[in-house]
Every structure is written in structure tokens, then in C-alpha cells.
C-alpha positions as CSV (number, residue, x, y, z in Angstrom):
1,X,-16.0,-104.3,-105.7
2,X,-15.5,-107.5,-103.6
3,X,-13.8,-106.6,-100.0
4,X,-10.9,-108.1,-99.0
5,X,-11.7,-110.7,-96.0
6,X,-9.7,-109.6,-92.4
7,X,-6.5,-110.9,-91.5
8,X,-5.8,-114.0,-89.7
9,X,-5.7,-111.9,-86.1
10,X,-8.9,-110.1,-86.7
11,X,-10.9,-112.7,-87.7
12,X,-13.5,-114.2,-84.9
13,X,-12.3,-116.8,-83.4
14,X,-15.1,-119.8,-83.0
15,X,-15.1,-120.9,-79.3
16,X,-16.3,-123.9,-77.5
17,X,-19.8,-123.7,-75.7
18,X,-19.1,-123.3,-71.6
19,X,-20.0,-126.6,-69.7
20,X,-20.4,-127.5,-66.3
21,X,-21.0,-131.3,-65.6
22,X,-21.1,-132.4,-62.0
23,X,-20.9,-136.7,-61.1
24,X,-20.2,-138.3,-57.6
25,X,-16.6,-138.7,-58.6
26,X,-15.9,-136.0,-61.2
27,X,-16.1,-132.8,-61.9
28,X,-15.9,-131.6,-65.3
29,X,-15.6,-128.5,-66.7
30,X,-15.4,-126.7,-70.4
31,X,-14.0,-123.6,-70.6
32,X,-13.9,-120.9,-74.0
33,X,-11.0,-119.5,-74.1
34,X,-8.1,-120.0,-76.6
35,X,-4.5,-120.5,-74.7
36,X,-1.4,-120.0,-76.5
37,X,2.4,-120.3,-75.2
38,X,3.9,-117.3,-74.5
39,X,7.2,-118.7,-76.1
40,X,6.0,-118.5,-79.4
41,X,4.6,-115.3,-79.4
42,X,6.2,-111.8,-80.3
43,X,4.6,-109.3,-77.5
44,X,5.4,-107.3,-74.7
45,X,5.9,-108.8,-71.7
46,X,3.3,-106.6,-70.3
47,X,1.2,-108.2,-72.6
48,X,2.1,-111.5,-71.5
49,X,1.4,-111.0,-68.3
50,X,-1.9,-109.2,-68.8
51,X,-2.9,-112.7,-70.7
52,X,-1.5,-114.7,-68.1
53,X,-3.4,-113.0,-65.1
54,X,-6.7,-112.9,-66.7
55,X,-6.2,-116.5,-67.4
56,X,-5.3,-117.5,-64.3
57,X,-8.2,-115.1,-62.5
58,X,-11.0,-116.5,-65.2
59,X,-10.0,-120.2,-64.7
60,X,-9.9,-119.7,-60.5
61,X,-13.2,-118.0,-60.6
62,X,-15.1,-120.3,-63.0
63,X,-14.3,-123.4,-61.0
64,X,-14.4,-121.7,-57.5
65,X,-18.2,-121.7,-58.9
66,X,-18.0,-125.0,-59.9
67,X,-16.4,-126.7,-57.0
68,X,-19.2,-124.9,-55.0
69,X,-22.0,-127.4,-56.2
70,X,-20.0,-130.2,-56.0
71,X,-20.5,-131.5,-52.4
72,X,-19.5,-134.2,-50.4
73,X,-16.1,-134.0,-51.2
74,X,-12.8,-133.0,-48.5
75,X,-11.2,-130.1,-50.1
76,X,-9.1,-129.7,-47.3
77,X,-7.9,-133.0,-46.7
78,X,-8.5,-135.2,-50.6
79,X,-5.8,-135.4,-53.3
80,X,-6.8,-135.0,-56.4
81,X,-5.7,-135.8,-60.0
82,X,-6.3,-133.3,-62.7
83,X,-6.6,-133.6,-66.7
84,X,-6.0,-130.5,-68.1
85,X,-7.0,-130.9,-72.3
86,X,-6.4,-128.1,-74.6
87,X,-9.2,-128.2,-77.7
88,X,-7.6,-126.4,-80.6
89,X,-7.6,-126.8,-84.4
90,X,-4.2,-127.4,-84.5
91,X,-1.7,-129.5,-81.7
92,X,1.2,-128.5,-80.4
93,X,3.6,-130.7,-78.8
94,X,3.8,-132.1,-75.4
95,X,6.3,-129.6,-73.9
96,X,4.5,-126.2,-75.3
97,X,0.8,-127.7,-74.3
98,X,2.4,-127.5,-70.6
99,X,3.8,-124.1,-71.0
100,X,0.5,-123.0,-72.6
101,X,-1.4,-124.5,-69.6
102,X,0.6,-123.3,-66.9
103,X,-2.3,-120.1,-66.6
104,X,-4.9,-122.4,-65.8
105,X,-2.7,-125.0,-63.9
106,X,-2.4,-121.7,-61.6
107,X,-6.0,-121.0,-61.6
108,X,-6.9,-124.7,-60.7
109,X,-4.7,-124.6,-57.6
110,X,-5.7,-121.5,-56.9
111,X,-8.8,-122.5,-56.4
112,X,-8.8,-125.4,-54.7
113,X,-6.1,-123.4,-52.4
114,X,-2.9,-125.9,-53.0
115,X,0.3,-125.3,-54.0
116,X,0.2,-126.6,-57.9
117,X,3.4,-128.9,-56.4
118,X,2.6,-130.3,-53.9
119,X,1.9,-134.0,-53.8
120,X,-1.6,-134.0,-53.3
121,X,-2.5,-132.8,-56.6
122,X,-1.6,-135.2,-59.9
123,X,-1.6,-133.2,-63.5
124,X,-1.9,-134.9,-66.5
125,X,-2.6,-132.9,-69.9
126,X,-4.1,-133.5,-73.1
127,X,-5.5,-132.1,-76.5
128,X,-7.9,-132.6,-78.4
129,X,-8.4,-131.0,-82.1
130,X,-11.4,-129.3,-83.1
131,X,-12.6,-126.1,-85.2
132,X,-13.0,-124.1,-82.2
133,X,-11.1,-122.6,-79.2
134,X,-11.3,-123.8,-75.6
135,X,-9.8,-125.8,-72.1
136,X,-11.6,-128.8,-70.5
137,X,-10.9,-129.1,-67.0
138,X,-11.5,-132.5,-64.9
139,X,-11.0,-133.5,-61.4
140,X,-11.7,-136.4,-59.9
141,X,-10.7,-137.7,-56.3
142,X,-7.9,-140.0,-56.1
143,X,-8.5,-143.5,-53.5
């Protein structure tokens, strides 16, 4: 007797490898993890905000890390601009990539310790479609 294969929601969900890659100028960084805008979905907002705080709190951490190896640069005092690409197998458009971005918008500032508005900081986003799950992350020092 052949088994039936899971549903969509339990089946596993291929994810991006994690990459860190350090230049003079950049700092680039590959995160798994599979975003999705709260809009769209049918949860709990408990559940939405569970999501949304580990996002944010895995995102700050993991380039809190990151940032840590990358020398030379003024945190303090720099402004930065930062492409934020989501890799999925399937786009959405340019309004819900933002929305679905938002957590790790939050957990980039948070780590560099601005306010996600203010002036110093530049955000541009992206996506890019492949067969697995996962955010790339790149800042690079504005002149």
C-alpha cells in the first residue's frame, strides 16, 4: 500500500546554506530562513508576533557576529546602504517583499544600533528565485 506524501505545510522545507563573506567594503551575509508577509497569512496574532521576534532576534544576533570580524569600519559615525534580497521559489511583489522584510530590516538596525529611519542608513530590497528558502544580507559603506 503506497502512503500518501505530507501536505504542503509539513513537508521540509529546503533552505539555503549559511554564509558569511567579509571584503574591505562589504559585508555579506546569507541567512536560512524562509520569511513570509504576515498579510497573507491566516494565524493568530500571537503567532505573528512570535515569528516576527524570532526573526528579528536571529537576524540581530547573526550579524552582531558578523559585524564583529569586520574591522576598520566607523559604526558609530558611517552611513551605510543596505540590500536586503529575499531567495524564494516563488516572487512576490515589491510592496509584500518590504512587509515580509520588515523582521530583518529591524534586526539589521538593531544591530548596528540605528534607528531603521534615520538617514544614515539606505535600504534597497531584492529577490531572487531559487528552490530553497533563505535572506541575503549586504552592507557596504556609503562615500
Amino acid at each position: 500500500m503506497k502512503r500518501a506524501s505530507p501536505p504542503p505545510s509539513r513537508r521540509p522545507v529546503p533552505m539555503v546554506a549559511a554564509k558569511r563573506r567579509i571584503e574591505v567594503d562589504a559585508l555579506q551575509v546569507t541567512l536560512p530562513m524562509r520569511v513570509v508577509n504576515a498579510k497573507n497569512q491566516r494565524e493568530h496574532w500571537t503567532e505573528t508576533a512570535k515569528r516576527t521576534k524570532s526573526e528579528r532576534r536571529t537576524v540581530g544576533d547573526y550579524m552582531r557576529s558578523a559585524m564583529s570580524h569586520w574591522k576598520g569600519l566607523q559604526w558609530d559615525e558611517g552611513s551605510f546602504s543596505i540590500l536586503l534580497t529575499r531567495i524564494a521559489p516563488c516572487k512576490l511583489d515589491s510592496d509584500n517583499v518590504q512587509r515580509a522584510l520588515s523582521a530583518v530590516r529591524d534586526g539589521v538596525a538593531d544591530a548596528l544600533g540605528i534607528n531603521d529611519g534615520s538617514d544614515r542608513l539606505t535600504w534597497t530590497y531584492e529577490q531572487e528565485q531559487q528552490h530553497a528558502y533563505g535572506v541575503r544580507i549586504e552592507i557596504r559603506e556609503r562615500t
